[in-house]
Every structure is written in C-alpha cells, then in structure tokens.
C-alpha positions as CSV (number, residue, x, y, z in Angstrom):
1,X,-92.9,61.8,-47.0
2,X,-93.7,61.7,-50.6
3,X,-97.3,61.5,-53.0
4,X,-98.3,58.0,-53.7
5,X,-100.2,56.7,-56.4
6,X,-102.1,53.5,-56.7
7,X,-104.3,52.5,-59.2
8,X,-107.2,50.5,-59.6
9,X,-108.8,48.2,-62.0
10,X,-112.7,48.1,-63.1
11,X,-114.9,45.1,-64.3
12,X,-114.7,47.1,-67.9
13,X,-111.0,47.7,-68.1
14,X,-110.4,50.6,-67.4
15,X,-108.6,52.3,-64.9
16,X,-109.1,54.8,-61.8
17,X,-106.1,56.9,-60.4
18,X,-105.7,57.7,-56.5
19,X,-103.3,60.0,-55.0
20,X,-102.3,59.2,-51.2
21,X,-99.7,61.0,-49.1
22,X,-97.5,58.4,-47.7
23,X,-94.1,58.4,-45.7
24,X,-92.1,54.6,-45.3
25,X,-91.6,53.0,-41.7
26,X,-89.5,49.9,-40.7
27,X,-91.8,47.0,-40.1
28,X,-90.8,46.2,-36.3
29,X,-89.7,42.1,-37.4
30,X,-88.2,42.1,-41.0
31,X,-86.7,45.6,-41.0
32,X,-88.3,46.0,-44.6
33,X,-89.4,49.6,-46.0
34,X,-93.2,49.8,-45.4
35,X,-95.9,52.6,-47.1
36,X,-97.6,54.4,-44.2
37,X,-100.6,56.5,-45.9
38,X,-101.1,59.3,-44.0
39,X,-103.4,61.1,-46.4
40,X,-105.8,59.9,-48.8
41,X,-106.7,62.9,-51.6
42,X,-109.2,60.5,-53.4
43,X,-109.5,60.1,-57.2
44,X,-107.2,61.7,-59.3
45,X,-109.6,63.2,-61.5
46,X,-111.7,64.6,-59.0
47,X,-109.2,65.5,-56.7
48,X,-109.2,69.2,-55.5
49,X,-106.2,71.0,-57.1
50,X,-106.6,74.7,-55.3
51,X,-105.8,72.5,-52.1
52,X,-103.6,70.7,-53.2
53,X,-101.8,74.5,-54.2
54,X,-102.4,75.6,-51.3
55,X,-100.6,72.3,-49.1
56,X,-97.8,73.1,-50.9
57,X,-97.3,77.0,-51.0
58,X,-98.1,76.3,-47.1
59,X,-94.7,73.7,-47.0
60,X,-93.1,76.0,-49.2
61,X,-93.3,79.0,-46.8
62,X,-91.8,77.0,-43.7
63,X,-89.4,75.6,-46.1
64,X,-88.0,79.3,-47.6
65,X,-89.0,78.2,-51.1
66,X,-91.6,80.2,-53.7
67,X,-93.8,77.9,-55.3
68,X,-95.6,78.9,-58.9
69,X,-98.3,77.1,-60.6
70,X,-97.4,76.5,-64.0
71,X,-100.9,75.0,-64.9
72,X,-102.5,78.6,-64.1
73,X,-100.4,79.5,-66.9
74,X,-97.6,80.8,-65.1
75,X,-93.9,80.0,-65.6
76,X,-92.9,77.5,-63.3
77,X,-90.3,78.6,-60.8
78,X,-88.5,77.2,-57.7
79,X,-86.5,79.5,-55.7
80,X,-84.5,78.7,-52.4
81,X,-84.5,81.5,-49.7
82,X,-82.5,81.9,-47.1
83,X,-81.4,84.3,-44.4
84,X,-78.6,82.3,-43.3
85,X,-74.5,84.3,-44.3
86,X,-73.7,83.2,-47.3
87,X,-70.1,82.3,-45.6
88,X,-71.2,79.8,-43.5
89,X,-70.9,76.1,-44.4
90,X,-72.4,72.6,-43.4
91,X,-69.2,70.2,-42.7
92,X,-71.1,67.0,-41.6
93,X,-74.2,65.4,-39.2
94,X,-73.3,63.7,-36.3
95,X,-75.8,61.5,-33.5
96,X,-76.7,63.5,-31.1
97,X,-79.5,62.2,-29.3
98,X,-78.4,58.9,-27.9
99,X,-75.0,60.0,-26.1
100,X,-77.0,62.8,-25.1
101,X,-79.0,60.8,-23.0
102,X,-76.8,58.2,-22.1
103,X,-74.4,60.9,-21.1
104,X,-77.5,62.6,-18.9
105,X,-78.3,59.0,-16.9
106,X,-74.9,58.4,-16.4
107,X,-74.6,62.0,-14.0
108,X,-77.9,61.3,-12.9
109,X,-77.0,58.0,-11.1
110,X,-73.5,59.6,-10.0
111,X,-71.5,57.2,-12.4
112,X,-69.3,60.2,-13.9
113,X,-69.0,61.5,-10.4
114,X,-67.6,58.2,-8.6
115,X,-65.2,57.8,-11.1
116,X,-64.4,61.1,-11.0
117,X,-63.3,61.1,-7.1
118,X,-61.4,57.5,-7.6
119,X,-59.5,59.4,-10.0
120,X,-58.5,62.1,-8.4
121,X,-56.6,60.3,-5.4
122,X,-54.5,58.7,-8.2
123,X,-51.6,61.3,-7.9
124,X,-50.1,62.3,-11.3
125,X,-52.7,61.5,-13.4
126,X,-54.8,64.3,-15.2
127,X,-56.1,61.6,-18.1
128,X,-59.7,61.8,-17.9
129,X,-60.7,58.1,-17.3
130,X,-64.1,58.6,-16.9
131,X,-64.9,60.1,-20.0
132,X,-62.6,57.9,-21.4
133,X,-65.0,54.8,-19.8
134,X,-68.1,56.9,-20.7
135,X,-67.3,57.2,-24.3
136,X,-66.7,53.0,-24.3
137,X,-69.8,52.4,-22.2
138,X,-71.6,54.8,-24.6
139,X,-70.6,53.0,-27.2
140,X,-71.7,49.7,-26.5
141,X,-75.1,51.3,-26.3
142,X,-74.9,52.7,-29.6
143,X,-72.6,50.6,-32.0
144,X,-70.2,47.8,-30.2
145,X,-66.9,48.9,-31.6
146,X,-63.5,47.8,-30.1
147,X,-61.4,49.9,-28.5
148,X,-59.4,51.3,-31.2
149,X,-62.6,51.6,-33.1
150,X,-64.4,53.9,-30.2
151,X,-61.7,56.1,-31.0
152,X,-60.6,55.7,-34.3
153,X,-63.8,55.7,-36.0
154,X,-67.2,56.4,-33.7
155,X,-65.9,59.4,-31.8
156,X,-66.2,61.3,-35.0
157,X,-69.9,60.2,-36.0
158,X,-71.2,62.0,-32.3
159,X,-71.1,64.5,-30.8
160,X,-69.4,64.4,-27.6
161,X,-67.2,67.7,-27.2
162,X,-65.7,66.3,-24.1
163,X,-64.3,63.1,-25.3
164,X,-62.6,65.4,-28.2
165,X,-59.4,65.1,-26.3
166,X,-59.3,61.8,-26.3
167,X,-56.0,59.1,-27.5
168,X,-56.5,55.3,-28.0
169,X,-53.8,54.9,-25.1
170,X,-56.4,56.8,-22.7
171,X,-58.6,54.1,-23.5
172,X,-56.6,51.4,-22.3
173,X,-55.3,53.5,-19.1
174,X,-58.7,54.0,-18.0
175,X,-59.8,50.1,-18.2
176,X,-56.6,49.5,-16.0
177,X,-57.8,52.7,-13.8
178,X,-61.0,51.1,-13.3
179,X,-59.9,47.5,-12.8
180,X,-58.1,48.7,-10.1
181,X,-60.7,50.7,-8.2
182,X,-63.6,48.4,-9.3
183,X,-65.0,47.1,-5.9
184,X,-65.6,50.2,-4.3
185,X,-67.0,51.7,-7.5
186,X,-69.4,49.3,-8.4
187,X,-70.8,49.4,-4.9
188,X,-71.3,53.2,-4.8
189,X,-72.7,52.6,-8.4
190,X,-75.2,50.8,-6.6
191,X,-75.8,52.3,-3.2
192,X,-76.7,55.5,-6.0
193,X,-78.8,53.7,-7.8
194,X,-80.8,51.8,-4.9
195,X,-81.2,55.5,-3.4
196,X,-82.7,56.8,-6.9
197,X,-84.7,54.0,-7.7
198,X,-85.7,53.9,-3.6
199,X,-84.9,49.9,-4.4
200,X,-86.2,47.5,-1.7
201,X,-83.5,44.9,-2.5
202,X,-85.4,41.7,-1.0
203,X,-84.5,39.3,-4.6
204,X,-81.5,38.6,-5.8
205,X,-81.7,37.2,-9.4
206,X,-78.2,34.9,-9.9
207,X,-77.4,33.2,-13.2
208,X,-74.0,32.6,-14.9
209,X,-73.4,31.8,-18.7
210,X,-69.7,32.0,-20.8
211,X,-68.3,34.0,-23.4
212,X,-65.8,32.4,-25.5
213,X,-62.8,33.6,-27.7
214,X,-61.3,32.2,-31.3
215,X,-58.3,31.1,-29.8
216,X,-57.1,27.3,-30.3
217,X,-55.1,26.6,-26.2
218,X,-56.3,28.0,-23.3
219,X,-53.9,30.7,-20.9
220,X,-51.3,29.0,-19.1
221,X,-50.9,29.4,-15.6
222,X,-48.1,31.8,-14.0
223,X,-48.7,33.1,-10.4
224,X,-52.4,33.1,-10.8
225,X,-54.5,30.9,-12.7
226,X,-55.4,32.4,-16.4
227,X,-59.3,33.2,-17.5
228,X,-59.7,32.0,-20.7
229,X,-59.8,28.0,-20.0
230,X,-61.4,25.4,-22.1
231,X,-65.1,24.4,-20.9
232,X,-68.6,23.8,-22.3
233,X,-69.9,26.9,-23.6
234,X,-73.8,27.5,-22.7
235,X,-74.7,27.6,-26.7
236,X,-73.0,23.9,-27.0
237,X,-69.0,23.0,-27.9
238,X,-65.9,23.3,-26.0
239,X,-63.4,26.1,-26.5
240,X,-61.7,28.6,-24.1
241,X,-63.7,30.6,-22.5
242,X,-64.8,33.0,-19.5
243,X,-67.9,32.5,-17.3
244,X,-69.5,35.6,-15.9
245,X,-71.8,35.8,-13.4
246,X,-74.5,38.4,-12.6
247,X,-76.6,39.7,-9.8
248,X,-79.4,41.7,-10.6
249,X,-82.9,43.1,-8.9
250,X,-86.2,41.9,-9.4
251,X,-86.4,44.6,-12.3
252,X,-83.4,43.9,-14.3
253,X,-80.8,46.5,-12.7
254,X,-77.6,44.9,-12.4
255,X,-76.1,44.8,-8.2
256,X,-72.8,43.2,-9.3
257,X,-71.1,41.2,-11.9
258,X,-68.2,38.6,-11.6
259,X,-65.3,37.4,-14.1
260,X,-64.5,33.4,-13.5
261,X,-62.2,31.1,-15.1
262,X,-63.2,29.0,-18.2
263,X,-63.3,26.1,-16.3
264,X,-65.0,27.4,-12.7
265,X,-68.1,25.2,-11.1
266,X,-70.7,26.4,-9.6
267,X,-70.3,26.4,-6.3
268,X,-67.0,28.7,-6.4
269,X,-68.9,31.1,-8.0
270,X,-71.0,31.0,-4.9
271,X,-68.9,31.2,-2.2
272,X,-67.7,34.2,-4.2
273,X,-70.3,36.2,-4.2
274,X,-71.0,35.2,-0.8
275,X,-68.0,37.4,0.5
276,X,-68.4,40.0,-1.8
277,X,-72.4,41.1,-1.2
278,X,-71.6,41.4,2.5
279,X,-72.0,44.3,3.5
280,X,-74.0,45.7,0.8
281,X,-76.9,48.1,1.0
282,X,-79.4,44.8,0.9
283,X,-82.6,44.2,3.1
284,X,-83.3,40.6,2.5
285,X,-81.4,38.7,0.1
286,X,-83.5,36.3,-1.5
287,X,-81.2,34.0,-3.4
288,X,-83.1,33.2,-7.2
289,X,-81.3,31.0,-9.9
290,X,-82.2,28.3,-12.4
291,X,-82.3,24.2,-12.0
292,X,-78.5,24.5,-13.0
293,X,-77.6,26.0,-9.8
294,X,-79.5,23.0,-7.7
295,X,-77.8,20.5,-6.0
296,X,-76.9,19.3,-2.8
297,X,-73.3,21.1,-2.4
298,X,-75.0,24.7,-4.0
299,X,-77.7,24.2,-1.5
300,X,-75.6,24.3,1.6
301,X,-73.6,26.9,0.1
302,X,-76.6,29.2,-0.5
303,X,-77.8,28.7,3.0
304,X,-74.6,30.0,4.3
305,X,-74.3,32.4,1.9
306,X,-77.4,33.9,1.6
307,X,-79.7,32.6,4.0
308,X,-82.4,31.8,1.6
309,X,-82.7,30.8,-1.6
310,X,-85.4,29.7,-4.5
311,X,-84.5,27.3,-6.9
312,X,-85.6,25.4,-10.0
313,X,-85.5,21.6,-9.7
314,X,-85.0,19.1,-12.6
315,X,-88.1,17.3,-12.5
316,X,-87.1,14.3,-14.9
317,X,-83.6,13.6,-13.0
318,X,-84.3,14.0,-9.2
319,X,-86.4,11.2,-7.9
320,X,-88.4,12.4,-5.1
321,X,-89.8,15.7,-7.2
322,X,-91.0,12.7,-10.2
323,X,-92.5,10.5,-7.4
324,X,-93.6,12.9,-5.0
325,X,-93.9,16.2,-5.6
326,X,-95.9,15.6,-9.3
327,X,-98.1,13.5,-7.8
328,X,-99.7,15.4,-4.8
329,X,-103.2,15.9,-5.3
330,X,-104.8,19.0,-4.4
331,X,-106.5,22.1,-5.9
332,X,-103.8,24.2,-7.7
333,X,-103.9,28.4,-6.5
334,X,-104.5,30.7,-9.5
335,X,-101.3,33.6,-9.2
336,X,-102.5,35.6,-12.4
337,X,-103.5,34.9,-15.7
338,X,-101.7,31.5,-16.7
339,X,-100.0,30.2,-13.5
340,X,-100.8,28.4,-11.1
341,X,-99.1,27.2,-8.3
342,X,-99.4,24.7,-5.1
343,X,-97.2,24.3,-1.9
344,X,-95.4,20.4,-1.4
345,X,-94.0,19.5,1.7
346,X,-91.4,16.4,1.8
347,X,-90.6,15.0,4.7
348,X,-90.3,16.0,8.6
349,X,-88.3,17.9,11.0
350,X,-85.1,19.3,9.7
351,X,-84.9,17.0,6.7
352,X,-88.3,18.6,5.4
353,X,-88.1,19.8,2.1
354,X,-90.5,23.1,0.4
355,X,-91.8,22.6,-2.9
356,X,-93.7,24.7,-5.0
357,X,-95.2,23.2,-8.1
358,X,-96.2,25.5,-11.1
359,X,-98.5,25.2,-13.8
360,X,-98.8,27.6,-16.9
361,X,-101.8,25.8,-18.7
362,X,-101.1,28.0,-21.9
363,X,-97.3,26.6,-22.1
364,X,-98.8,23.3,-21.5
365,X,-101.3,23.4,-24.7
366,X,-98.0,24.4,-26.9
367,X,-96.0,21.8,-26.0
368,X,-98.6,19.3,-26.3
369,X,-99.4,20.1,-29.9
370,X,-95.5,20.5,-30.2
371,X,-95.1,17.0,-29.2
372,X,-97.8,15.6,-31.5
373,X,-96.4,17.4,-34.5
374,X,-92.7,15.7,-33.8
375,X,-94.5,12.0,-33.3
376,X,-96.6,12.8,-36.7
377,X,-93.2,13.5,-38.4
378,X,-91.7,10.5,-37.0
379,X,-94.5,8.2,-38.4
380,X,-93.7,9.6,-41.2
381,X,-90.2,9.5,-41.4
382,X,-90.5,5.4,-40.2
383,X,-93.3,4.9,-43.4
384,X,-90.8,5.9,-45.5
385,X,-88.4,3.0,-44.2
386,X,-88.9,-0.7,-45.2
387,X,-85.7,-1.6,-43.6
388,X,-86.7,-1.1,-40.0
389,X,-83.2,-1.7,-38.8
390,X,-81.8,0.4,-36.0
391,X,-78.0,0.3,-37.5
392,X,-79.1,1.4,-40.9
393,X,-77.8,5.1,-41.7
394,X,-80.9,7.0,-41.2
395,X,-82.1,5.1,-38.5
396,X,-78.8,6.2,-36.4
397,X,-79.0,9.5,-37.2
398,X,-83.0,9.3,-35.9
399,X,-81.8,8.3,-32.7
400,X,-79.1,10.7,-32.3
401,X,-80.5,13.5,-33.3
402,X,-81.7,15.9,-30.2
403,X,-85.0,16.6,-31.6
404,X,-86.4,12.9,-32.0
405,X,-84.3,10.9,-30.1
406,X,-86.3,10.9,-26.8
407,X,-89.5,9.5,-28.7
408,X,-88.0,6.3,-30.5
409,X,-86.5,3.1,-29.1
410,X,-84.5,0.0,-30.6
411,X,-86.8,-3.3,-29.8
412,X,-85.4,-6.5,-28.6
413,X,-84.8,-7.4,-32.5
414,X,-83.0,-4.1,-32.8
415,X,-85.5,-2.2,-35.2
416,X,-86.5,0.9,-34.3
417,X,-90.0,2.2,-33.9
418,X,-91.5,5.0,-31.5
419,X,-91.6,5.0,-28.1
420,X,-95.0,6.0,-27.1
421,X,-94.5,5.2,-23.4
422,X,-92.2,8.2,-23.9
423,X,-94.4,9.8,-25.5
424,X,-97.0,9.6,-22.8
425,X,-94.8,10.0,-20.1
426,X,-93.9,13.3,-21.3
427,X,-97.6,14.6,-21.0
428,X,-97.0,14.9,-17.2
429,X,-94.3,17.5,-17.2
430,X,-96.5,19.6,-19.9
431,X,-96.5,23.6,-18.6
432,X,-94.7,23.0,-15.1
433,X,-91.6,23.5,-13.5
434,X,-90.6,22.8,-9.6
435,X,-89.4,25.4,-7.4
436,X,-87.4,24.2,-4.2
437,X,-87.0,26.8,-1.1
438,X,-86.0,26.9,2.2
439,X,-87.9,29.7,3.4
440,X,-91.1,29.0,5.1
441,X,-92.3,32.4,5.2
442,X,-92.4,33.5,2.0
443,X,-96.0,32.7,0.3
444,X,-96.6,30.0,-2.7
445,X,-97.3,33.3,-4.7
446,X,-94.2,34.9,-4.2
447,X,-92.4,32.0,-4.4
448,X,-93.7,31.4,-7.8
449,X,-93.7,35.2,-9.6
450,X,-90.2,35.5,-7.9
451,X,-88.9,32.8,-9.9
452,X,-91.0,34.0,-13.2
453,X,-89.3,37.2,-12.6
454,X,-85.9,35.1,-13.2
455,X,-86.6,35.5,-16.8
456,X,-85.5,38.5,-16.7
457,X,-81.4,37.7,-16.2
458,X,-82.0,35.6,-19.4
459,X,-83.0,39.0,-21.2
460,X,-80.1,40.4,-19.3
461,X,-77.9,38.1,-20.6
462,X,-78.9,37.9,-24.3
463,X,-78.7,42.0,-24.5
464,X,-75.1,41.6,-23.1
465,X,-74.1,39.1,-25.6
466,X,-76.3,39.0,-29.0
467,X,-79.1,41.5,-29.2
468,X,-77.6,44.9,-28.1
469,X,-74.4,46.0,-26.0
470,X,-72.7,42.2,-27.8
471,X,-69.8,42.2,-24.9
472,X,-68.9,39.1,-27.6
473,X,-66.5,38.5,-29.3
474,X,-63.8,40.0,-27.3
475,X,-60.1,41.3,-28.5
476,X,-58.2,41.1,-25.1
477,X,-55.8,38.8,-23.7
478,X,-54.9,40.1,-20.3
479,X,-57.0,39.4,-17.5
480,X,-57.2,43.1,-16.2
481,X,-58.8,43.8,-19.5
482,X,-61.4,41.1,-20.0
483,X,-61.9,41.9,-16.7
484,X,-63.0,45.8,-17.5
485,X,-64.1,44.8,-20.8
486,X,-67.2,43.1,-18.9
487,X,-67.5,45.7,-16.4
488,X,-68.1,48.3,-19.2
489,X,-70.7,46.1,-20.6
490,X,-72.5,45.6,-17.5
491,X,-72.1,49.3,-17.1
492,X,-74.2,50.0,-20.5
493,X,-76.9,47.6,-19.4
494,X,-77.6,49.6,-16.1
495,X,-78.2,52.4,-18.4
496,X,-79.9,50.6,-21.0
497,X,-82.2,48.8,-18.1
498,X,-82.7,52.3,-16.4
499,X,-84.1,53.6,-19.7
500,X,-86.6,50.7,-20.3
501,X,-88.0,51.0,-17.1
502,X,-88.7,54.9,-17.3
503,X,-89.8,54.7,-20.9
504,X,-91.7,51.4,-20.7
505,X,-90.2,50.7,-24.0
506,X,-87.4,48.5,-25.4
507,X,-83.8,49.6,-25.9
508,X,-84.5,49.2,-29.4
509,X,-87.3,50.9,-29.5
510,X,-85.5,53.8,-27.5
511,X,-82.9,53.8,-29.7
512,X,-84.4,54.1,-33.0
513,X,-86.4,57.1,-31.4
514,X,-82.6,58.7,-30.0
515,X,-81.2,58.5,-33.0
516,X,-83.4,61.3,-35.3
517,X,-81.9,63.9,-33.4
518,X,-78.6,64.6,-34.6
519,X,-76.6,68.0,-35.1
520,X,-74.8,69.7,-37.9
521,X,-71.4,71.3,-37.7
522,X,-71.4,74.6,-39.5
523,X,-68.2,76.5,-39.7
524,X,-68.2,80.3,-40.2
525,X,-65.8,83.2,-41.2
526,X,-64.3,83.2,-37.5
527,X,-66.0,80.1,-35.5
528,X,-67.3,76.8,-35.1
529,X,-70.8,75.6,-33.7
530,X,-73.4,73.1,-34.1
531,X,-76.4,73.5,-35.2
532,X,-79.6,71.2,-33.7
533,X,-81.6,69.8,-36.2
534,X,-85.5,69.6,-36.2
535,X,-86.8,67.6,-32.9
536,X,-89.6,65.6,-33.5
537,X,-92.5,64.9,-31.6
538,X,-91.3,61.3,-30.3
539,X,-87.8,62.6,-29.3
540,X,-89.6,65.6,-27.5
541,X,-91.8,62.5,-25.9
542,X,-89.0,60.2,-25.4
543,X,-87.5,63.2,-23.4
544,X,-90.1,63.9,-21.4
545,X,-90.0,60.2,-20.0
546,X,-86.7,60.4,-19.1
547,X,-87.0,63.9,-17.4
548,X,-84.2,65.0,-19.4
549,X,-84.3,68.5,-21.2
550,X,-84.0,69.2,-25.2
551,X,-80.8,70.7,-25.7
552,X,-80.4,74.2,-27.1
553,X,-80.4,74.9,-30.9
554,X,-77.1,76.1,-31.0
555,X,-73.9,74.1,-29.6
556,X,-70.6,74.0,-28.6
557,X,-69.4,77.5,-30.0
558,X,-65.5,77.7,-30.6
559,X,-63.0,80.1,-32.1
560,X,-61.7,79.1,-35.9
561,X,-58.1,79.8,-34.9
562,X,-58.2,78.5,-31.4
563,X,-59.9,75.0,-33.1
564,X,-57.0,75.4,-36.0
C-alpha cells in the first residue's frame, strides 16, 4: 500500500496535483501489476494535512514507530519500538497456509489414516510413508517438483514439522509402499469420501488421454508387457507414452484412476474397469464418455460392464445419426438457458436405438460467424492467386492445412476454389452434438446435462497435466513408479476438487489466497519457534469455508540444543 500521485492537465497549461492511496493487485488474465485506489485525498493543494497526520501517527502506533511532523517545525524523527528480547532473531519465512490446509483435508477424508493402518501391517518398517506421500501429494498442489526436488529443495520453503525427518530414499519406499497396497486404499479413499460428501454415485464420468516421455524407443517387454509404448498422443505426434484413465462423479471427485500401456485400445480399458468398480460403494452406475469411446465393440462392452451408458456420437461419420437422427422434425425441449434437447428413436424391437439430439443456439451463432470469417479469408487468400493451380506450392499447403482444408476443393481441371457445398453442409451440425443411450428410463433432460457435466473430466484432465498439479513430464522408468507417480497426482486433485467445491472458487484462486499466510522462524537464547504472521481477512474467509481453524500465533516450540 503506498501514496499515489497523478496529475492532470488544464485547457491553460497548467497543472493540478492528486494524492490517492493505492495498493497493486494481479490482473486475473495477464498476471501484470495493477493500481487499486483505495483512497482518494483530492487535490493536493487543498488536501487536509492534520488528517493526513493523524492517518499516519494512527499506522504508526500499531506499527511501534513515533512519527514527528517536521513541517510544524519540529525535527523530523523516526524511531522503531519494540518489546520483543533483543536476543531473538528472524532466520527465514516459510508457506504456511496451503500445506496447512491441504494437510487438514487430507485427515478430514481419512487419507493420512488409511495409509497409516496399511502401513502398520507391513512388519519392520517404522518409515513414515504417509507423510512421506503427503508431502509429494502436497506438493503437486503447491509447486510440481520431482522427487528429489520435494525433498531437496521445497521441504525447506514450508512448514511442515512432520515431514522434518524426512530422506529422499523415504520418498521412493513410500511410492513402492503404496503401489503395493493401492486397490484397497483407493477404495477406502473413496468409500470416505462418498460418506463425507453423502455422494449418490448414479454418474460415472469415463475419459482416457496420454502422457508422454522424452525418450526415443519404447520399454521392451520381459515377463510383463512395458508402459511406456509408442502411440498417438491426444495433443497430436507419436512418441512413447502412457494412457491413463479416470473415473470421476458428476462433480469432479475422482472414484478411481488407471495406468495402461502406450499402445492400449479402448475397449481394454473397459473391460478393466469393469472388474475393478465391482463391488464398489455405487448405486447406479451410469456409464458417461466422449464420441471417442462409441463404437460397436465399446457398446457391448459397456452393457456388460456397466449396464448403462451415455455416449457422444460422431455425427459427420456414422450414417444413420446424418440421415436420421438430424433430420427428425419436431419441437426441441428447452433444459436451461442455451440447450435444448429432443428424444430420437431408430428402429424397433431389440435393434432400437435412443438418441438424444442437442442444440446450444449460443455455440451455434459462434461457429457460424467462425465459419464465415475462415471462407472470407480464403477468398482472400484465392484473390491473391492468378495461378489457380491446385499443385502450385501455396495452393498444397491450402489444402493440407487443418484449418482450411475442409472448405476448398480441386475441380475437374485441377484448380482449386472453395467448396461452398461444404460450406453449407456444415451449417447443419452448427451448436449440436448426438447423445446415444441405452437406458430408456432416464429423461431427455438428464440425458443431456449428464453429458454436459462430462466437461468436467476435461477440466480434470487439464489440471492433472498443464494448468496445476502438471503429473507431466515424468522422471521415472519403472512401472511401479509411473504407476504411483499418477496415483499421487490423482490424489492432489481430490483435494484440489474437494476445495473448489466448498469454496466455490478455483484452485487458483484458492491458492493465491493460501499463500499470504506464512510463518517466521525466530530462534532465541535457548529455543526455537515460529511465529504466525498477520492473517488477513480473505485467509480468515477462505478458512471459514473450509471449516478449518486459524492456527495459533506461536508454533512448533523446540529446545536449541535438542534441535542442535
């Protein structure tokens, strides 16, 4: 918080003075320092000086500092007060508030506790693996490090007293620990957090994507096959790769994640999780996934598997949804602001097939005047041509490029020139998408916000990779550990996912809160403690929300010699 000045310029040249009180904020999308003015004082040469005194003798006195007003002829004097010893000393801040809270979330839903009474049946082990997998789930949360960097370099910059004992070969132990015990513990992970949340578990959202390594040759096969194998990455390009799968609810909470082979289809990943939800603490699992999922071998899988399923169709590629199902007349029902949805049935008896056609009429405007701004570019790009002739450079790259290609054709006397059949055909898939299901029971509204809600997996799935807990790239090698590596990721997101739903906020947004309360170690004559620093209003807030209490001022008291 500083005093801000800004001037201002009048018709006759001269100039007029403000004063403004003013602290910076990050703007939200650039991340640039922004002037917040919290104060305006007015003109500087009317501006009231005795309050202006009297703002900051009132600062000074919380602060411990004398203020004297030199202008009242007075010799100007700053003194610091203080009634702390004079012996002790301020060694360093550390973050305080996120691990606090991820630390708090992860005893509320009984994480620390399950892994706690795996560990104990392993006889001769007193490593403490689940602080050991806290401190690397916490991490992910806070600032992805590897391993070695959790516990060479981000330990220290937190404060988390119990992780103090911590070595780098406890880090590894425990990601073998919890390899080996992961079944049962990701099940009571979730039987705790279904009876928290009181979770009605009646959607299953199911989506898969890859994560690849910078390695050139994929793992040869021993006695098992290897993970990383060479396949087509979701973000384009071939490389080695894993594909992990998840499961979550209708709000985002992960129910299970899977680790597959490079190279694994789709419909081994669903006989997989087909034996390993059975069982499970689930009501009525509704099977949800993306047009990637959909075809003929999936579908008979998921109707073993699990019983029902909704799925989105390719509308272009499968024949009877472009004849059929886009052309059924009838009155569309309105679901909630922007879609709109009717019921299709194909066919009779046991061959009948459930449609449910969507409409957003807001996404349809969008990619209406998207599509007229890509034809107004080609026109131009073609102007700009006299040699019409589709083997000439730039005409090649036109039709190979992703962004035009689908609008331009070679004629007869190969030159190329826009396709506006194309163009026109593409108005009838404008703002809707296809849903295929095999429950008759469940309602054309349902149907359609269940798949809607499939939107959030793809949030999942970006926090996992890009935007937050980055489970890419990845430094391991052996299976066990990519294996765990994941787990701890998914892990972090539960928590993360736990705290956006409470606080009706992002992660990010949670975070930058989190992190302005942080502690100071102070050591003394005879002992060592940290000292809380000043809690704002927002963490006091952000507390609140999560029914967690503030700690207390003072922490973690130790002897001098004993630490020494």
């Amino acid at each position: 918080m500083y005093l801000r000045t800004t001037k201002r310029k009048n018709k006759d040249g001269s100039e007029v003075l403000y004063y403004q009180l003013a602290h910076n904020e990050r703007h939200p999308e650039t991340r640039k320092p922004i002037a917040k003015i919290i104060h305006r004082f007015g003109r500087a040469d009317k501006i009231d000086k005795d309050g202006l005194i009297r703002l900051c003798k009132s600062i000074a006195k919380v602060c411990g500092v004398e203020i004297n007003d030199s202008l009242a002829g007075e010799e100007s004097a700053c003194k610091f007060k203080t009634d702390l010893p004079s012996d002790i000393k301020f060694i360093q801040t550390v973050n305080l508030g996120m691990v606090y809270v991820i630390e708090a979330l992860w005893e509320r839903f009984g994480i620390g506790n399950i892994l706690r009474k795996s560990a104990s049946q392993k006889r001769g082990s007193n490593i403490a693996y689940e602080r050991a997998l806290l401190a690397m789930t916490a991490n992910r949360l806070c600032e992805p490090e590897s391993k070695l960097g959790v516990w060479d370099r981000w330990l220290d910059k937190v404060y988390m007293p119990s992780c103090n004992g911590l070595k780098l070969d406890h880090m590894y132990e425990a990601m073998d620990f919890l390899n080996d015990n992961i079944g049962k513990v990701e099940e009571a992970i979730f039987n705790s957090t279904a009876d928290l949340f009181n979770l009605d578990v009646d959607l299953i959202f199911y989506d898969a994507t890859t994560a690849s390594f910078s390695i050139d040759y994929e793992d040869e096969d021993s006695e098992e096959p290897g993970l990383r194998k060479r396949g087509k990455a979701k973000e384009g390009g071939w490389s080695p790769q894993i594909v992990v799968a998840l499961a979550v609810t209708r709000d985002g909470l992960p129910v299970r994640s899977w680790v597959f082979p490079g190279n694994t289809t789709d419909v081994t990943t669903i006989k997989k999780i087909k034996s390993d939800l059975r069982g499970w603490k689930l009501s009525r699992a509704m099977f949800v996934a993306d047009s990637g999922m959909n075809s003929k071998e999936n579908r008979a899988e998921l109707s073993r598997a699990c019983g029902k399923y909704i799925l989105a169709t390719r509308m272009a590629s499968v024949s009877e949804v472009k004849k059929t199902v886009l052309s059924k007349r009838g009155p569309y029902q309105n679901i909630k602001e922007n879609l709109k949805a009717k019921e299709v049935i194909v066919g009779d008896g046991e061959r009948r097939r459930r449609y449910v056609l969507c409409y957003n009429p807001s996404e349809a405007k969008r990619q209406k005047i998207h599509r007229g701004s890509i034809v107004k570019l080609l026109e131009k790009k073609l102007a700009g041509h006299k040699n019409k002739n589709a083997s000439a450079q730039w005409a090649i790259e036109l039709l190979a490029s992703r962004r035009y290609k689908r609008y331009v054709k070679t004629t007869s006397a190969n030159k190329i020139k826009i396709n506006r059949k194309a163009v026109k055909k593409a108005e009838r898939y404008d703002g809707k998408w296809v849903l295929e299901t095999n429950d008759d029971t469940i309602t054309v509204e349902d149907a359609a916000k269940g798949y809607k809600g499939l939107m959030i997996i793809e949030r999942c799935f970006r926090s996992l990779k890009r935007t937050q807990i980055k489970m890419t790239p990845m430094y391991h090698w052996a299976d066990r550990r990519i294996k765990t590596h994941v787990k701890i990721c998914v892990l972090a997101l539960l928590i993360e996912r736990v705290a956006e739903i409470t606080c009706s906020k992002s992660w990010f947004q949670i975070r930058r809160v989190l992190e302005k309360l942080q502690a100071t170690e102070c050591h003394g004559t005879n002992h060592i403690f940290f000292k809380l620093n000043e809690v704002v209003h927002e963490v006091k807030e952000t507390f609140d929300m999560l029914e967690i209490p503030i700690p207390a001022s003072i922490l973690g008291i130790s002897d001098m010699q004993k630490r020494q």
